[in-house]
DSSP file (Angstrom, degrees, kcal/mol; ACC not computed):
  #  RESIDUE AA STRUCTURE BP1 BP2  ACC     N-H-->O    O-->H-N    N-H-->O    O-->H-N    TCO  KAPPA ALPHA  PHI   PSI    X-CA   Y-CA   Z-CA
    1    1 A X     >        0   0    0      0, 0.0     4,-2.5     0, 0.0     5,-0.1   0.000 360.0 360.0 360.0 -22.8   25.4   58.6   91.4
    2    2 A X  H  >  +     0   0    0      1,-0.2     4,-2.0     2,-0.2     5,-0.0   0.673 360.0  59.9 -93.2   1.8   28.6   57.4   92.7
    3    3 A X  H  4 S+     0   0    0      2,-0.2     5,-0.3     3,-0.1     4,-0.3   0.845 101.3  54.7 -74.5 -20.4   29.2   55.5   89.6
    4    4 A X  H >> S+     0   0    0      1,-0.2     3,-3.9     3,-0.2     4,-2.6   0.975 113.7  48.3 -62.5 -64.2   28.9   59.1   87.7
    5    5 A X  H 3< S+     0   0    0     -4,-2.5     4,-0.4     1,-0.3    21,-0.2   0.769 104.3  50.4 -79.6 -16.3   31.7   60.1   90.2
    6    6 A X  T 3< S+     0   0    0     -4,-2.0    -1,-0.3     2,-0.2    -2,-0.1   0.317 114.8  45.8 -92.8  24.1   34.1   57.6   90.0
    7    7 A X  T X4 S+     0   0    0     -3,-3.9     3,-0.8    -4,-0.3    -2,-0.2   0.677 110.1  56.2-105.0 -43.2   34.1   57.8   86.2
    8    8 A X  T 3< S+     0   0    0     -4,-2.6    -3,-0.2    -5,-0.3    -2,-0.2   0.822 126.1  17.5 -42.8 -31.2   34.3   61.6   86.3
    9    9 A X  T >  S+     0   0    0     -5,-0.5     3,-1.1    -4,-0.4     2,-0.9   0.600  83.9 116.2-134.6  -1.2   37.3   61.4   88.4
   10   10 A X  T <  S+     0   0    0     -3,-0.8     3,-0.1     1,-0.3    -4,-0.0  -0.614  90.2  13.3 -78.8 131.8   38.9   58.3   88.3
   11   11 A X  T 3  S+     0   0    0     -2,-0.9     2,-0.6     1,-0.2    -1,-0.3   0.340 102.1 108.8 110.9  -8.6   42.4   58.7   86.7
   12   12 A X    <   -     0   0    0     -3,-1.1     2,-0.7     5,-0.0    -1,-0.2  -0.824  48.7-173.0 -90.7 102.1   42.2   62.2   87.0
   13   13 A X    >   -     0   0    0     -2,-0.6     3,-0.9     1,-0.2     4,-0.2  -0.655  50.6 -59.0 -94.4 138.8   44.6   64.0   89.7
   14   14 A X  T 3  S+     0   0    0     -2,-0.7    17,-0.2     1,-0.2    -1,-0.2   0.429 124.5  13.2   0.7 127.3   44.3   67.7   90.6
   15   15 A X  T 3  S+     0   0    0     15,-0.5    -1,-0.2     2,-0.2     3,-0.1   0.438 102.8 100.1  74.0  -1.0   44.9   70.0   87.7
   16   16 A X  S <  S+     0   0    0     -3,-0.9     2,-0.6     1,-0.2    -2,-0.1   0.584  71.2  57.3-113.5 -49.0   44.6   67.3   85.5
   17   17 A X  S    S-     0   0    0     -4,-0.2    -1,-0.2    -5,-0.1    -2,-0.2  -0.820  76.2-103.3-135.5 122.2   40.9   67.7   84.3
   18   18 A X        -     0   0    0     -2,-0.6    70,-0.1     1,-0.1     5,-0.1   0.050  32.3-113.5 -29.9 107.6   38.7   70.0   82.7
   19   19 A X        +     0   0    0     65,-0.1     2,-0.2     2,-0.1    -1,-0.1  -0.059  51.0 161.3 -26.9 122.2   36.1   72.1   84.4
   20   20 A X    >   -     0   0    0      3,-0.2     3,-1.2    -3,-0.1    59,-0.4  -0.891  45.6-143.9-140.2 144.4   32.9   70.8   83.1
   21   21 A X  T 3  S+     0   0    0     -2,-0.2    60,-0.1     1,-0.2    -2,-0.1   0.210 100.8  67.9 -64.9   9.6   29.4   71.2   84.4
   22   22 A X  T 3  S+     0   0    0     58,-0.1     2,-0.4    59,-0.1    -1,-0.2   0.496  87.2  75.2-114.3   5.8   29.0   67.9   83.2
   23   23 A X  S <  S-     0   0    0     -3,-1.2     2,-0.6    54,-0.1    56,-0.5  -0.875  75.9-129.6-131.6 172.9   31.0   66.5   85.4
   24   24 A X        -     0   0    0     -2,-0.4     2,-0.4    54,-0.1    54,-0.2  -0.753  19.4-162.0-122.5 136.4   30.4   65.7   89.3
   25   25 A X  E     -A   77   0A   0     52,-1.7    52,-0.5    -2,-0.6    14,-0.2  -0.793  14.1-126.2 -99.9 115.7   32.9   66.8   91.5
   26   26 A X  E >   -A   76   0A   0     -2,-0.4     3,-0.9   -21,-0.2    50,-0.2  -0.327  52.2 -88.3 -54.9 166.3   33.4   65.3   95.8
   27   27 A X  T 3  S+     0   0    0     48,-1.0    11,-0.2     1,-0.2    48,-0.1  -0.404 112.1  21.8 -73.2-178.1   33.5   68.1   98.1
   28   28 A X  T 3  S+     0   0    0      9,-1.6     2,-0.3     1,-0.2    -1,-0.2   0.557  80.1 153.7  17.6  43.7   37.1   69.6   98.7
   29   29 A X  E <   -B   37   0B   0     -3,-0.9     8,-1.5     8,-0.6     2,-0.6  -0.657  38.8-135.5 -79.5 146.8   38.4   68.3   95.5
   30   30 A X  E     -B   36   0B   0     -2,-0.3   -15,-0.5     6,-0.2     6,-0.3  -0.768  21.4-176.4 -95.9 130.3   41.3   70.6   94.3
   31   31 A X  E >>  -B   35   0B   0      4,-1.8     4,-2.5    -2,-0.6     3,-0.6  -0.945  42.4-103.8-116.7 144.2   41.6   71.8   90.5
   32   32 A X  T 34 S-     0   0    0      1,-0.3   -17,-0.1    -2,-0.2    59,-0.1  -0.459  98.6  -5.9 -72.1 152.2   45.0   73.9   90.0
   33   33 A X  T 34 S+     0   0    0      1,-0.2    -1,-0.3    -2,-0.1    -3,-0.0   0.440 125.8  72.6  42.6  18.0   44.4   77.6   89.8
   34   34 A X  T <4 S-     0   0    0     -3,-0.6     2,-0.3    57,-0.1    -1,-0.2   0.654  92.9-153.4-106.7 -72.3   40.6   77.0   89.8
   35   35 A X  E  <  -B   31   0B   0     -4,-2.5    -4,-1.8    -6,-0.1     2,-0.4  -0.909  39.3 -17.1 115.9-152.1   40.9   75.9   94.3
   36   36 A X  E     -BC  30  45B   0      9,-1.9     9,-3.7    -2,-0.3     2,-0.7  -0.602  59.3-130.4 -93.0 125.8   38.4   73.6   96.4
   37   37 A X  E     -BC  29  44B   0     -8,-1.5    -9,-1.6    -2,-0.4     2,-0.7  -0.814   6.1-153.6 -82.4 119.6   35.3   72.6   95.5
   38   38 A X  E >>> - C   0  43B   0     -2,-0.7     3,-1.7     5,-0.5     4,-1.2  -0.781   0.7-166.2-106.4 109.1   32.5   72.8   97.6
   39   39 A X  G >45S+     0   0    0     -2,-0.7     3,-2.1     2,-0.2    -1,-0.2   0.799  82.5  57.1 -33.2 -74.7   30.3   70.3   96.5
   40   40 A X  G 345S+     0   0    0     34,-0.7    -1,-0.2     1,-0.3    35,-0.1   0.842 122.2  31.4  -8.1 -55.9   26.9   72.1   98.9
   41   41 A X  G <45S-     0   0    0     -3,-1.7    -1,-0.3     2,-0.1    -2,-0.2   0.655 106.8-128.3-105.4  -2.2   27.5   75.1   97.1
   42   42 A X  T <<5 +     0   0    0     -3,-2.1    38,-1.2    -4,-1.2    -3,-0.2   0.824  68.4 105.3  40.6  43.4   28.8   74.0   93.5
   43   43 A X  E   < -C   38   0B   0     -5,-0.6    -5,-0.5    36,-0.1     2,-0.5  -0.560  69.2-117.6-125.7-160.2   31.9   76.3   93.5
   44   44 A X  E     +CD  37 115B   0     71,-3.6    71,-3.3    -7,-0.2    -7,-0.2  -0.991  33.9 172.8-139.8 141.8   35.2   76.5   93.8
   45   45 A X  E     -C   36   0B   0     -9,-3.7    -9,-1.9    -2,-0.5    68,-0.2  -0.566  35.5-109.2-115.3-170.4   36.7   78.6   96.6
   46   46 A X  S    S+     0   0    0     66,-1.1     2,-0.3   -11,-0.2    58,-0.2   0.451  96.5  38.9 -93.7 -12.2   40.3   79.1   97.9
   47   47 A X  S    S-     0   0    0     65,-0.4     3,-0.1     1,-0.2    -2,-0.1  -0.985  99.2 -84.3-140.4 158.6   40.3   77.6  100.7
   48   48 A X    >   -     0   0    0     -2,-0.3     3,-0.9     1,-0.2     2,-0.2   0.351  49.5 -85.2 -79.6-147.6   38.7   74.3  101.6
   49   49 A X  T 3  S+     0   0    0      1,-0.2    12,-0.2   -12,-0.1    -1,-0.2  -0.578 115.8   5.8-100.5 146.8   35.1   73.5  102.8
   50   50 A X  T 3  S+     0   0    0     10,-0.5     2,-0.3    -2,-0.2    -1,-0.2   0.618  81.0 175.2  53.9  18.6   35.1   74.1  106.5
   51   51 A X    <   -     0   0    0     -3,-0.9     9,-1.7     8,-0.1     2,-0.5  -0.362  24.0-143.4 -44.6 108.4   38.6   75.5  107.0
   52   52 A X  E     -E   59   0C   0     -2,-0.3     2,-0.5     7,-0.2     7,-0.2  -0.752   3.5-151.7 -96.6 117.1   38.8   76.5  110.5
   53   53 A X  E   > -E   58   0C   0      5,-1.7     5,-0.7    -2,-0.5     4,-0.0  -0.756   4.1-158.7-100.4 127.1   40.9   79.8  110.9
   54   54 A X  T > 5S+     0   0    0     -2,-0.5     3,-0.5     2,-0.2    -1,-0.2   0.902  88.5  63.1 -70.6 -43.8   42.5   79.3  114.8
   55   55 A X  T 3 5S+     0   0    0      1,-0.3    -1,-0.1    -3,-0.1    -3,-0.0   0.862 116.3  17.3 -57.1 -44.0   42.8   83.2  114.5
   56   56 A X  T 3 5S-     0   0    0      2,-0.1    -1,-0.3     0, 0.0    -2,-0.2   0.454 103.4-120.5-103.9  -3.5   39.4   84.5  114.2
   57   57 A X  T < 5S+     0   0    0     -3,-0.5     2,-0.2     1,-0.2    -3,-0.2   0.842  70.0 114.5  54.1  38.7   37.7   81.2  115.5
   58   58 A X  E   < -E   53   0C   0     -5,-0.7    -5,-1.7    -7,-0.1     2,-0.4  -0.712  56.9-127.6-129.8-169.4   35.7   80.5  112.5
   59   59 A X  E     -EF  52  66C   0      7,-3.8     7,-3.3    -2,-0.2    -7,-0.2  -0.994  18.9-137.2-140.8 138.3   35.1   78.0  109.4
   60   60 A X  E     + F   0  65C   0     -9,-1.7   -10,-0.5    -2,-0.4     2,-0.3  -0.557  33.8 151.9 -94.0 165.3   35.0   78.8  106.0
   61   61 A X  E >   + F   0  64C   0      3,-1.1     3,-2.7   -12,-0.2   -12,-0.1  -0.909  62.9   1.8 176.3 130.3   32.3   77.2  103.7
   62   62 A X  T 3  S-     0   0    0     -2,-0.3     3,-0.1     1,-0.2    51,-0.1   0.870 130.6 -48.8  31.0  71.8   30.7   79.0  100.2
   63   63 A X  T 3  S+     0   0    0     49,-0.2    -1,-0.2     1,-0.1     2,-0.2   0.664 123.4  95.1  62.1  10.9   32.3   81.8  100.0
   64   64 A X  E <   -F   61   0C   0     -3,-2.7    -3,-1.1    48,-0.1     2,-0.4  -0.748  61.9-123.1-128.1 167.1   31.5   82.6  104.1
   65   65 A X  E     -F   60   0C   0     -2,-0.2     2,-0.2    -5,-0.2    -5,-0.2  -0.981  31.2-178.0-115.0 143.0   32.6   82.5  107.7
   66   66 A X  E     -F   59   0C   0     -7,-3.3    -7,-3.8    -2,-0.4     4,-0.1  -0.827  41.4-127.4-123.1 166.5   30.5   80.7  110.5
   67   67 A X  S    S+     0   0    0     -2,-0.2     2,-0.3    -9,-0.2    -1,-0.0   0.584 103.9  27.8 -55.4 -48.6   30.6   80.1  114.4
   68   68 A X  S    S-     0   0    0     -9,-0.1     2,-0.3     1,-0.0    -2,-0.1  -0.694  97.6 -85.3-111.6 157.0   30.1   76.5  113.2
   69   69 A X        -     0   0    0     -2,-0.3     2,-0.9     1,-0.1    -8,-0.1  -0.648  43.1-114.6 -79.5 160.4   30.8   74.2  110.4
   70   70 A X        -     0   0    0     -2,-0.3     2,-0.2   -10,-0.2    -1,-0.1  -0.878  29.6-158.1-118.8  93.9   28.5   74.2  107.8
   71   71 A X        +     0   0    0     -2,-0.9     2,-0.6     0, 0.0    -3,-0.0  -0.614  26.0 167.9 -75.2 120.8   26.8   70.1  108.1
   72   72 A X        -     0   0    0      1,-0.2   -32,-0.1    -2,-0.2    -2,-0.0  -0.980  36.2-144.3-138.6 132.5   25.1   69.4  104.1
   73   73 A X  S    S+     0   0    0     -2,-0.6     2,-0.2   -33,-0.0    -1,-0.2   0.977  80.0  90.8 -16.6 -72.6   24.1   65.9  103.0
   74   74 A X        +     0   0    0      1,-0.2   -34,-0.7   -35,-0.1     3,-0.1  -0.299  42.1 155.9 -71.0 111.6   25.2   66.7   99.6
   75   75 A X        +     0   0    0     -2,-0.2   -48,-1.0   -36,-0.2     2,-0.3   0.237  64.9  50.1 -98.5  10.9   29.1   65.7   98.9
   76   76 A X  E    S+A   26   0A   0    -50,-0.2     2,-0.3   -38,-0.1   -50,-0.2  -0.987  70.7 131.8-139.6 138.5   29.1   65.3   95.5
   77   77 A X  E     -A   25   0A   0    -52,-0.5   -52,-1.7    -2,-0.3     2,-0.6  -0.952  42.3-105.7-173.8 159.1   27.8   67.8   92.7
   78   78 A X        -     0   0    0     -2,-0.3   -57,-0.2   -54,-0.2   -54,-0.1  -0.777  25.9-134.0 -98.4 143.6   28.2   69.6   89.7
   79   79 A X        -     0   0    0     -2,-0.6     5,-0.1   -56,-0.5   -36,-0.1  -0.220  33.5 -92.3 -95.7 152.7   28.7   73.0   89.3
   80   80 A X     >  -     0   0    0    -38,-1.2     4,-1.6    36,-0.1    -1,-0.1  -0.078  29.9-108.1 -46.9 170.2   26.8   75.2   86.8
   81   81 A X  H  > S+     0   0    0      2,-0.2     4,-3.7     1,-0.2    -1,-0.1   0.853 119.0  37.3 -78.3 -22.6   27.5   76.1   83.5
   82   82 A X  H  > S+     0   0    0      1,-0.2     4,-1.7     2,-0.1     5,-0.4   0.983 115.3  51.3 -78.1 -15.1   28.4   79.3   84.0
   83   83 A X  H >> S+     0   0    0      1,-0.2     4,-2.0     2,-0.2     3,-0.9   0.943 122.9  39.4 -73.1 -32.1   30.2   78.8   87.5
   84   84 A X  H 3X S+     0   0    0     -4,-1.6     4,-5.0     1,-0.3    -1,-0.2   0.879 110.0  55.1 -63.6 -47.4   32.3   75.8   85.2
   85   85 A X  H 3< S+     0   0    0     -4,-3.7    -1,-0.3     2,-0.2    -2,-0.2   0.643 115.7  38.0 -62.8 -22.3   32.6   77.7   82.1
   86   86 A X  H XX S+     0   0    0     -4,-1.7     4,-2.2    -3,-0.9     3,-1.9   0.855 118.6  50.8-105.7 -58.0   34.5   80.9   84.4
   87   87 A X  H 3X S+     0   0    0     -4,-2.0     4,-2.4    -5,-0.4    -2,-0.2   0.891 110.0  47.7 -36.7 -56.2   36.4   78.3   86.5
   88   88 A X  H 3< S+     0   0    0     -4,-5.0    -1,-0.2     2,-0.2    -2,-0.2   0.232 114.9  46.6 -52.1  -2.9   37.5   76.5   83.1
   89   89 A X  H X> S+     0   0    0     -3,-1.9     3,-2.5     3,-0.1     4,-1.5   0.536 105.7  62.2-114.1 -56.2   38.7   80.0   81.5
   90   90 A X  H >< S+     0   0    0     -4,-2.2     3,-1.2     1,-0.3    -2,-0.2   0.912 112.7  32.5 -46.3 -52.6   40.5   81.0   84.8
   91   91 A X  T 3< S+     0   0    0     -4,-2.4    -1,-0.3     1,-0.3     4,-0.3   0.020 112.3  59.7 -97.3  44.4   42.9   78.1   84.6
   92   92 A X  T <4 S+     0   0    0     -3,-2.5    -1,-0.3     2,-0.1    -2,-0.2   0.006 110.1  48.2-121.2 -11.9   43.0   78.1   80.7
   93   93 A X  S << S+     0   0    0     -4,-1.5    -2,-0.2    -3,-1.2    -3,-0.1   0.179 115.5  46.5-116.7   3.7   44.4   81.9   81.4
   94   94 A X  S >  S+     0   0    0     -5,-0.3     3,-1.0    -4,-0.2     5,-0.2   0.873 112.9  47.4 -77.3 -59.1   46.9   80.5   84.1
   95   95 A X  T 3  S+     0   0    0     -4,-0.3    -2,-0.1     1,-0.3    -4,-0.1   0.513 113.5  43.8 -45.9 -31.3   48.0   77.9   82.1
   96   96 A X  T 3  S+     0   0    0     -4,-0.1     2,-0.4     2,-0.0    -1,-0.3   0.124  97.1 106.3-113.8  20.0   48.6   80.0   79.0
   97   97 A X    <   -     0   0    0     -3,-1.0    -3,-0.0     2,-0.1    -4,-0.0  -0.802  58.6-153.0-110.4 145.2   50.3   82.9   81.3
   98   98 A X  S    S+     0   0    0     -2,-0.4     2,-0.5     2,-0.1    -1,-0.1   0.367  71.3  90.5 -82.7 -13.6   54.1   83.7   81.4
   99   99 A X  S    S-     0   0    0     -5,-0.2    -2,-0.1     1,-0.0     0, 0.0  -0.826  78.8-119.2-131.2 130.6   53.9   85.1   85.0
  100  100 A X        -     0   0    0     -2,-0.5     2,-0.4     1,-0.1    -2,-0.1  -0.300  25.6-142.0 -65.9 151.5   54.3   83.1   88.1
  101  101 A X        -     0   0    0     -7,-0.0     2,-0.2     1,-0.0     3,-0.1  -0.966  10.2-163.7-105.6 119.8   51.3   83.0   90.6
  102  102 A X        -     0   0    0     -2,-0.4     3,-0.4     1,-0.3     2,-0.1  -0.203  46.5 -93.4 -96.9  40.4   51.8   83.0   93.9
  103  103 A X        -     0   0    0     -2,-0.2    -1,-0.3     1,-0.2     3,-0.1  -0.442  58.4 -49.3  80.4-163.1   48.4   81.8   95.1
  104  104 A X  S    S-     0   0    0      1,-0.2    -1,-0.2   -58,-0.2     9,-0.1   0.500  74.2-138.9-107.5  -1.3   45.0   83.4   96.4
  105  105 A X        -     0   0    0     -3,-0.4    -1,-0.2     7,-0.1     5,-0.0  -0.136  51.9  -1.1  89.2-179.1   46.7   85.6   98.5
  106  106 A X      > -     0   0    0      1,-0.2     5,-0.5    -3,-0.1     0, 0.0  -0.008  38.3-158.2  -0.3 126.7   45.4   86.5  102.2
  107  107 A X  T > 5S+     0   0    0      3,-0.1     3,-3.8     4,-0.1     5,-0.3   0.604 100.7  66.2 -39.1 -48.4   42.2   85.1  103.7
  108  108 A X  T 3 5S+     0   0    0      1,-0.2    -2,-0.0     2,-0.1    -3,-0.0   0.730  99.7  50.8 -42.1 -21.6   42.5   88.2  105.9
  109  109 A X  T 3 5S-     0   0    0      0, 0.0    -1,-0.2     0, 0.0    -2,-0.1   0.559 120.7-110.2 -81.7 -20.7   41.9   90.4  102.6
  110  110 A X  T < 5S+     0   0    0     -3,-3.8    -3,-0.1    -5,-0.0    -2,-0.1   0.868  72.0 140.8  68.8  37.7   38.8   88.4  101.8
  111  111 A X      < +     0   0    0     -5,-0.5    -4,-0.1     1,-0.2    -3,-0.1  -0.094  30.6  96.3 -73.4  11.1   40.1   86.7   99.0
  112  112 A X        +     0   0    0     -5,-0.3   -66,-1.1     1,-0.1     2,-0.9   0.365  55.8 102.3-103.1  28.8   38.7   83.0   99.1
  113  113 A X        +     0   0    0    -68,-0.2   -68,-0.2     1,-0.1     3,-0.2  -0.465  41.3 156.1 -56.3  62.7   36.3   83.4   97.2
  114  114 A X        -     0   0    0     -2,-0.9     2,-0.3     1,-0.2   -69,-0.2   0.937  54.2 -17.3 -79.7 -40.5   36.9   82.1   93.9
  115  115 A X  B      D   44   0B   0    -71,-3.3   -71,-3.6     1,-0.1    -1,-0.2  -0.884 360.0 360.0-163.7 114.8   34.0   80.9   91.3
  116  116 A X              0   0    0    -73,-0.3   -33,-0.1    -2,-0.3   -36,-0.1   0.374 360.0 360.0-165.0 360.0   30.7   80.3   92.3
């Protein structure tokens, strides 16, 4: 499998390459305006896998907070079609937009969630 992922990805940097389910992604790789992939959960959130917020003393992981970091085998995967196909429209409606974006806004709002 890691020859699937270093043809999927070689030559590509962030923002670079099209959301596909067909192709397999490491965890916390970044796609612009899509966010971090976590590979475990085969999405893409806003913030990366296992982001530890000093404030609240937790770590993010799939679209959650824990006590702990979230330990998975799996560091490489593909996402679904649909989670690829709405990830791959989101930054195809960034890209084609006149109006600056200023990021995913807050974690404190409960805004890292993005596509999975």
């Amino acid at each position: 499998m890691g020859g699937v992922a270093g043809g999927a990805l070689t030559g590509c940097g962030p923002g670079k390459m099209s959301v596909s389910s067909q192709n397999v992604y490491t965890n916390n790789y970044y796609v612009t305006g899509v966010g971090y992939y976590h590979a475990p959960f085969r999405g893409w959130y806003a913030l990366p896998y296992n982001h530890f917020d000093p404030q609240t003393q937790r770590y993010f992981y799939g679209g959650q907070w824990g006590t702990m970091p979230f330990e998975s085998i799996t560091n490489l995967s593909s996402p679904t079609p649909e989670v690829a196909a709405a990830a791959q429209a989101q930054r195809t409606d960034i890209s084609h937009s006149n109006v600056p974006r200023s990021g995913f806004g807050s974690s404190s709002r409960g805004g890292s969630h993005v596509w999975s």
